[in-house]
N, C-alpha and C positions, 0 to 999 in steps of 0.2 A: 800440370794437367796430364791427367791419361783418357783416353779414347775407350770406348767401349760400346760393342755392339747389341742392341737392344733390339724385341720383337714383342709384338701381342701376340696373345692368345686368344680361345673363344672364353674363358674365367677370367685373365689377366692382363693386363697391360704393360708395360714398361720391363719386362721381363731379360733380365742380362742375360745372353748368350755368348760373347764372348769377349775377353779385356785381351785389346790391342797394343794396349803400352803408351808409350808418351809421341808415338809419331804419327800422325792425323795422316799422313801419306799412307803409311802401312794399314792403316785401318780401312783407308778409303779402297787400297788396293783389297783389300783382304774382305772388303764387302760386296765388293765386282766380283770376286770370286764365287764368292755365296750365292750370288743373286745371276750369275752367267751360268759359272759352272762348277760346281760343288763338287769333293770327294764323296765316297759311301758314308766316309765317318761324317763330313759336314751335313750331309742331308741329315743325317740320324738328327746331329746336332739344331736343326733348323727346323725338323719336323713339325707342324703342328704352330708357324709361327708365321705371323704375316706382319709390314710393316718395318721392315728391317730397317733400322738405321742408326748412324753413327751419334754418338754421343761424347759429349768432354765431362768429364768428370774431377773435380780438384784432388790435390791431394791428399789433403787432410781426410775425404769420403772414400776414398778408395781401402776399404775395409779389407781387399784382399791380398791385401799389403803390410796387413800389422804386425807388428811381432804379438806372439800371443805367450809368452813366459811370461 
């Protein structure tokens, strides 16, 4: 499993904004961050998205992980 954080939008829903990796801990940490207190880049990153929250996603779907050769 990897962890990954998702937000809506006002067109879209379920929108990936950021893959956390395989430790639900760092995700959780790393969405208190978002949600307390954000960098300049994370705001950018989070702009325009409501509804933040953590997700598991299997291996197998974690597309941003393939080899692509």
């Amino acid at each position: 499993m990897e962890y990954v954080i998702k937000g809506d939008t006002e067109k879209f829903d379920d929108c990936l904004v950021l893959v956390c990796g395989t430790s639900k801990i760092n995700a959780e940490k790393t969405l208190n961050e978002l949600l307390t207190n954000p960098t300049s880049s994370e705001k950018r990153l989070i702009k325009g998205h409501k509804n933040l929250r953590i997700e598991e996603v299997a291996d197998k779907n974690c597309w941003w992980n393939f080899n692509c050769d």
